[in-house]
N, C-alpha and C positions, 0 to 999 in steps of 0.2 A: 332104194338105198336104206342106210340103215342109221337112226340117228338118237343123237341121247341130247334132251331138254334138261339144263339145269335149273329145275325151278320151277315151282307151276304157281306161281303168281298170275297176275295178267296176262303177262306177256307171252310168259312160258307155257300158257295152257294154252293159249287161243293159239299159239305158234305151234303147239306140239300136234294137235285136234287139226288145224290146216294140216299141215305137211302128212299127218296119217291120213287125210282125204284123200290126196295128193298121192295116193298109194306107197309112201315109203312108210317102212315102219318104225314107229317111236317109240320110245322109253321116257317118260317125264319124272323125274326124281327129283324127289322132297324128302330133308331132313324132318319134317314136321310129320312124324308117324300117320299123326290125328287128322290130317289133312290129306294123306297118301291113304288110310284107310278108308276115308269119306268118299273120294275121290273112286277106287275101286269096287265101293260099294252104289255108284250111280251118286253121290252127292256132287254138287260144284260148290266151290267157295264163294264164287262171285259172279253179282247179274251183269248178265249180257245175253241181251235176244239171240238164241239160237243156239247158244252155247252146250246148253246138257243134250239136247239131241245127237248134236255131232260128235260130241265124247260120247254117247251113247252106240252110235252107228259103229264107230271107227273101234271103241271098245268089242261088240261084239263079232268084229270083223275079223279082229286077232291083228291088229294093225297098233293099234296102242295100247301102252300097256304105264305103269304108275307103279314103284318103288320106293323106297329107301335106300338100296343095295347097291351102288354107282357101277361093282364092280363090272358084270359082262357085259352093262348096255354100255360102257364107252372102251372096252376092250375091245368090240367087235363094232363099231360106230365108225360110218364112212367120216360123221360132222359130229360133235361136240357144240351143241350151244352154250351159252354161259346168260342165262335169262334171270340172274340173281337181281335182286333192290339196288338200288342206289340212292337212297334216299337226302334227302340236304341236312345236315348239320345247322340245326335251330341259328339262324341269325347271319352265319358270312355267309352262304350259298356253296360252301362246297361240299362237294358230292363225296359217300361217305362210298370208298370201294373197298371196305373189307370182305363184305360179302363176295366179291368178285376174285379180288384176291388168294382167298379160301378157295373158292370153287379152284380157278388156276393150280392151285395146288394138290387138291386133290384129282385131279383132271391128269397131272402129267406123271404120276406114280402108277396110274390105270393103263396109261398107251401104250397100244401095240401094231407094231405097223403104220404108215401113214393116213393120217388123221388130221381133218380141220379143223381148227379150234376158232368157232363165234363169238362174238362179241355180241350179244342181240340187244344187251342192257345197256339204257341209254350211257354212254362215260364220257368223263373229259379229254378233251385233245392229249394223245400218247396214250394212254390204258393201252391200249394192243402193245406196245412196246412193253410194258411192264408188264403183261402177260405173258408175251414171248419169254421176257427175261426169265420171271417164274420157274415157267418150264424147264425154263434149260439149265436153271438152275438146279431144279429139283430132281431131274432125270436128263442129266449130258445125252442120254445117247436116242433119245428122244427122235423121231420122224416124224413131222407137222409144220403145218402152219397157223398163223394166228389170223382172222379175217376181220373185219368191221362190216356187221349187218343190221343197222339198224332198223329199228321199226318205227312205221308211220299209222299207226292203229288208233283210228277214232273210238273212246269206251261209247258202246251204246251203237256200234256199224262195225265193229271188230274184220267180224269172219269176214262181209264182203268187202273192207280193205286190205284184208292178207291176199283175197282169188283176185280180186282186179283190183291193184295199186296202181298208182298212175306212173308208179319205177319202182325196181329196186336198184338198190345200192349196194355196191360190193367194196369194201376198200382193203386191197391185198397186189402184190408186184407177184406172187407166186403163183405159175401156170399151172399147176396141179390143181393147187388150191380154185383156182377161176373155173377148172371144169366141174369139178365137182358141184360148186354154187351154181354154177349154169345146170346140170340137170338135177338139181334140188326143186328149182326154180323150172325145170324146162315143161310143165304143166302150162303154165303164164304164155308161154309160146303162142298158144291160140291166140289170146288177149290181145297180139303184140306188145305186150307190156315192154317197156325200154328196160334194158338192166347196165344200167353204168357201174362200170370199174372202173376204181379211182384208188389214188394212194392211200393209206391205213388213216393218217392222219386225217387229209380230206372228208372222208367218211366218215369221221368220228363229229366233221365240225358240220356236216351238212344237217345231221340232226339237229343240231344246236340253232342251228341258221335257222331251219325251215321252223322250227315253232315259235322263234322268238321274233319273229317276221310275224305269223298269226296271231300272236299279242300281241303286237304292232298295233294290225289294222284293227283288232276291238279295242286296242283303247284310245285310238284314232277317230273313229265312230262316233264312241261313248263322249268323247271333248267335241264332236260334232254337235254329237246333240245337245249337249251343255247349250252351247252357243245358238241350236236350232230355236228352244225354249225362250231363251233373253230375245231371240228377235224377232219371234212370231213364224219359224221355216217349221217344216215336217220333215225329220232325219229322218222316215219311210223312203220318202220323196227324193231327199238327196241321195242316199246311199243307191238308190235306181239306178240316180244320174249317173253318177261315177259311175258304179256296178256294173255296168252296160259298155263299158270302157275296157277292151281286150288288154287294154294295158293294167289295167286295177280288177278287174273280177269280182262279182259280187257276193263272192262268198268270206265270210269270217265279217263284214259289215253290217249286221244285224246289233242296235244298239241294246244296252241291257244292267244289269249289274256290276258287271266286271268279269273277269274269265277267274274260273278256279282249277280244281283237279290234278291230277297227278302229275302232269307233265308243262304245260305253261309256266305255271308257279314255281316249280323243282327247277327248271331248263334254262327260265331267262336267270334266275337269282346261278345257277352254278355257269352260264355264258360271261356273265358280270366278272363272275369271281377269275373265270380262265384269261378274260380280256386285263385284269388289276395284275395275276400273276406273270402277265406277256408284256407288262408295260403298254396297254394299248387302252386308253379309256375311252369306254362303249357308251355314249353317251345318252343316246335314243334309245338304247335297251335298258340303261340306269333308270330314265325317266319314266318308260313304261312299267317297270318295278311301281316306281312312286304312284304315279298315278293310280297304274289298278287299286295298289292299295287304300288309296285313300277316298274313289270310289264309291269301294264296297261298305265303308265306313259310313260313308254320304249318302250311302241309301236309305238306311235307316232313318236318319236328318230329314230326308224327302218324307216318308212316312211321318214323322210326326210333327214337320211344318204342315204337311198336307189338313192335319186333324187337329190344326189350333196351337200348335208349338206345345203342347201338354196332354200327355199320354199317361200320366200317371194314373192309376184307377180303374183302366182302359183294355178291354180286351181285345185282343188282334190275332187276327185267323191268317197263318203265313201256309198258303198252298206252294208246294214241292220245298223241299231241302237239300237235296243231291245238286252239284253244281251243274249237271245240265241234264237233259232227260235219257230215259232206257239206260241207266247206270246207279249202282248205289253207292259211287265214291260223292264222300262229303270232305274229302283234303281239297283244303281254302277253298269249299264254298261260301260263295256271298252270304248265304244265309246264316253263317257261324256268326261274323261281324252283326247283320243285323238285327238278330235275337239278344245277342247281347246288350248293343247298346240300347233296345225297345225295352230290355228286363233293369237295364240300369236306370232307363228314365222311369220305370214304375208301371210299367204295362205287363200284362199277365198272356203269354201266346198259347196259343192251341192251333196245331200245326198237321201237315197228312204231308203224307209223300210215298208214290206208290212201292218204292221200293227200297229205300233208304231210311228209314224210321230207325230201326234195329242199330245203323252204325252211329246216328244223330243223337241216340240215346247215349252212349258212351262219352256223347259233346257237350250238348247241351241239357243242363241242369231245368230242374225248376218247367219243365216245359209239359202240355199235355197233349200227349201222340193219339191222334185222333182216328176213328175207323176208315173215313171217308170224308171228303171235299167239304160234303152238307154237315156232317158231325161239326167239322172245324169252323164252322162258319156259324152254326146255331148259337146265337146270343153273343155272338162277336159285334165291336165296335165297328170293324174296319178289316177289310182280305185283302194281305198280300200275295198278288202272283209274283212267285219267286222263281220256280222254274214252268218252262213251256212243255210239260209233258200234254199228249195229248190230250186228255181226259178232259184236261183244264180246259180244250178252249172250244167245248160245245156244251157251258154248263147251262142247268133250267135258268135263265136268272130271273124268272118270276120267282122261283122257289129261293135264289139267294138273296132277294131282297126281303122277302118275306122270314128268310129266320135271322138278318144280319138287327140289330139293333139300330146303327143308321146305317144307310147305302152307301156307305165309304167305299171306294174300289180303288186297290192300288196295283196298277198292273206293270209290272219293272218289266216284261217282255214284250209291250204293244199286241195281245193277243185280241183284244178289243178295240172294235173301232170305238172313238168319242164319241160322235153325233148318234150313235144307234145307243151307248150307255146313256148320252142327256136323254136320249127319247125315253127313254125307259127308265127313268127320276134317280138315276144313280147320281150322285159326287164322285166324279172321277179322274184319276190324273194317271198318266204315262210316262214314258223318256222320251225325250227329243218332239214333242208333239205338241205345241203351242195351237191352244182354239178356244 
């Protein structure tokens, strides 16, 4: 089949790069020349393991292809995705769909012939109706449908959540529209993958649902361990317990910082906002708001109770910056909040992050981005581990004790066991692990 990506952001590239595996052939188009040039000269904009090979393959395969030009790849496009931003609106949480908007617009001035028109970018409950409308506004005589196809894409496991998703989701009543998605999708077949069709709307909200559930149990966790600390438990230990409980699952209960990135942060604040405009207040997803937030804030606080409540003077080695690892998105990671409040108490950081340095600079001021682990740690007070990239958790620590000034260890993701850090004359403190 033949399909046109609106967008090569995240979404749009990993989606465009799958489906040309997938052997249909794609068109990824971006107003951003400099970004469609990079692009067709072997650049990618953004890390993600495995990413430039597979644009690389599918590129030379004559399978995908990257523009500016919208006009034949969606004249001659069985599917139309619409993979634009939706970015939140500093402060209420609602979601900003001009970008989406735009594309619809110029989407239904191109159409020829019957044509699916995706939703791939995350939107609030109705956007496909205001899509539709769009269209039909813009071109009466117009033959299409509008579908809702959301994505469940982990940054940092991208490609192998687009080949083996645990479902897709289709939300559309038009029978045309359902087979074409069925053999977009019909690769997945092998996988058994489930592929639910469901009403536009539905589909628009199960997005919303399934992440703001995953912020849930991390900041379910995180006030776990709070509590694990004041009474002496190990949140390793408990989150097992549960974990091991088919009904709870033990994944997303790993205690930590708080969750950041593109989608938890953006998802529950604009779920919030669609529950205030429904007249339905979301009360557990309000509080999960608060809490994260206030958190990531609290880490900071932990680091410098941990080192005598006074940090001023004080140099601090923060290992990873990217809110989680094999990714270089730094929207609302924890490390934003706690750089700031260490540089507001009078501590000077020096900092590494394998892959994120480059976007952290445009964040955070005053900071010094360090070659390597040991660089950031040479003549430091105190290392925080901020994020759990690998790297971090088989370092020398003969050698990190040896260049730290004193053997402060502050580990926010438990990558260290206690008893092996006392043996080894560090000062150490974790989440949720009282010893």
């Amino acid at each position: 089949m033949r399909v046109a990506m609106i967008g090569t952001g995240y979404v749009g590239l990993v989606s465009g790069a799958c489906f040309a595996d997938f052997g249909h052939v794609v068109t990824c188009i971006d107003k951003d020349a400099r970004k469609i040039d990079a692009l067709n000269n072997g650049g990618i904009p953004i890390y993600e393991p495995g990413l430039q090979q597979l644009v690389a393959k599918n590129v030379e395969e004559d399978r995908l292809f990257f523009t500016t030009d919208p006009t034949d790849a969606i004249r001659n496009a069985d599917a139309v995705f619409i993979a634009v931003g939706t970015p939140t609106r500093r402060g209420d949480g609602h979601a900003d769909l001009s970008y989406v908007h735009a594309a619809a617009e110029e989407i239904a001035g191109l159409l020829d012939g019957f044509t699916v028109v995706v939703t791939k970018s995350t939107v609030p409950v109705g956007t496909g109706d205001e899509v539709d409308a769009i269209i039909r506004r813009t071109n009466p005589d117009a033959d299409f449908a509008v579908v809702s196809n959301p994505e469940f894409l982990r940054e940092g496991a991208a490609i192998n959540d687009f080949k083996r998703p645990d479902r897709v989701v289709v939300g559309t009543d038009h029978e045309e529209a359902v087979k074409v998605m069925r053999e977009l999708y019909r690769p997945l077949y092998l996988n058994e993958t489930p592929i639910i069709v469901t009403q536009r709307r539905t589909s628009e909200l199960i997005k919303y649902a399934a992440n703001a559930f995953l912020a849930a149990k991390i900041t379910f966790i995180n006030e776990i361990a709070d509590l694990c600390e004041s009474v002496g438990a190990n949140v390793q230990e408990v989150s097992r317990g549960i974990g091991l409980d088919n009904r709870i699952g033990g994944k997303f209960l790993h205690a930590g910082p708080g969750y950041g990135g593109s989608c938890f942060p953006k998802d529950t604040l604009a779920l919030s906002r669609i529950g205030h405009e429904a007249g339905v207040d979301l009360k557990i997803v309000n509080s999960v708001i608060d809490v994260n937030a206030a958190r990531k804030k609290r880490m900071a606080d932990k680091v410098i109770d941990f080192l005598g409540g006074d940090v001023s003077g004080k140099t601090i080695a923060l290992l990873g910056l990217a809110f989680k690892p094999n990714t270089d998105d730094m929207r609302d990671a924890p490390s934003i909040d706690i750089v700031t409040k260490l540089q507001e108490s009078g501590a000077t950081i020096r900092a590494y992050d394998p892959a994120s340095m480059a976007e952290a600079g445009h964040i955070m001021k005053d900071v010094l981005f360090c070659d390597g682990p040991y660089h950031a740690i040479e003549n430091s007070d105190a290392v925080v581990i901020v994020t759990e990239w690998d790297q971090f958790r088989a370092l020398d620590l003969d050698r990190v004790k040896k260049l730290l000034r004193e053997p402060n260890v502050v580990d926010l993701r438990n990558i260290y066991e206690p008893a092996d850090m006392d043996d080894r004359g560090f000062k150490y403190t974790s989440v949720g692990r009282a010893y």
